[in-house]
C-alpha positions, 0 to 999 in steps of 0.5 A: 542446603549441601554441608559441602557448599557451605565451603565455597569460602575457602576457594574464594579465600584462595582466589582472593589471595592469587589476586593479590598476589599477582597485583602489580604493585610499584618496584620498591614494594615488590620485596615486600609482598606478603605471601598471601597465598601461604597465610590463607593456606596456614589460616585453614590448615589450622582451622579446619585440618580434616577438610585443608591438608597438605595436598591442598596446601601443596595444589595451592603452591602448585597454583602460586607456580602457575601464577608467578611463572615459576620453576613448577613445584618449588612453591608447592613443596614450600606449601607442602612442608609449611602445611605438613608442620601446620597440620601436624601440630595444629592442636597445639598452635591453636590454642597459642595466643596471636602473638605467639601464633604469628611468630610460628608463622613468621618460622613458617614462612621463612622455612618455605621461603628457604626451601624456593630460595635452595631451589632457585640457588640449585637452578642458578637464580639467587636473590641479589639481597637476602635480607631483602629476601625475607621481608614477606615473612616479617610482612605475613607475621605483622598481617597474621593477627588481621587474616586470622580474625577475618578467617575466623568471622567468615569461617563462624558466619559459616558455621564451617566446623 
């Protein structure tokens, strides 16, 4: 078999991760919708940085753009910073126990959520509750450990390296 098909997990991760995102949830939960697509992104920027970089961190926020029907790019620069510092020091975090791990990410995913938060400001759209603001980023901390065990299991029946 092709060594490069074995990789169809990771744009299935991606699309699962667009479906939830645009998944209609109730006005009170709003808010609170993890960013999904940024958790996946970090998964596989930390677990296989020579085939998930910032360019397909930033495609992905591209996508997320798309999606959400958003100014085109403040998603994307959000993913290609958070991606930048993710592949940066990817040694590093990798061998970080979960609960270190998801407090990097929570820092992470506030750091992204500031970026489209000064891009919505520039462009006259800022949130109404801040603090309401950065609930996904507590959300995405409290899913990490689950996403980077179902990753993981998936990326080792893989046997992508």
């Amino acid at each position: 078999m092709n060594s490069w098909l074995r990789y169809w997990v990771i744009p299935a991760s991606f699309a699962m991760a667009l479906m939830l995102t645009m998944l209609p949830l109730p006005a009170w939960a709003q808010p609170y919708r993890p960013d999904w697509v940024a958790l996946v992104a970090l998964y596989w920027v930390l677990a296989l940085p020579r085939v998930f970089g910032i360019g397909l961190s930033w495609c992905c926020g591209l996508l997320v753009d798309v999606a959400q029907g958003a100014l085109l790019g403040q998603h994307a620069l959000g993913m290609a910073v958070i991606g930048y510092f993710a592949h940066r020091f990817h040694q590093r975090i990798r061998v970080y126990p979960l609960a270190q791990q998801s407090l990097l990410v929570l820092v992470l995913l506030c750091v992204k959520l500031t970026i489209v938060l000064w891009i919505n400001g520039i462009t006259g759209h800022a949130p109404d509750n801040m603090l309401l603001y950065y609930a996904p980023a507590l959300i995405g901390m409290l899913l990490w450990p689950w996403i980077f065990t179902l990753l993981r299991d998936v990326r080792r029946r893989q046997k992508l390296r």
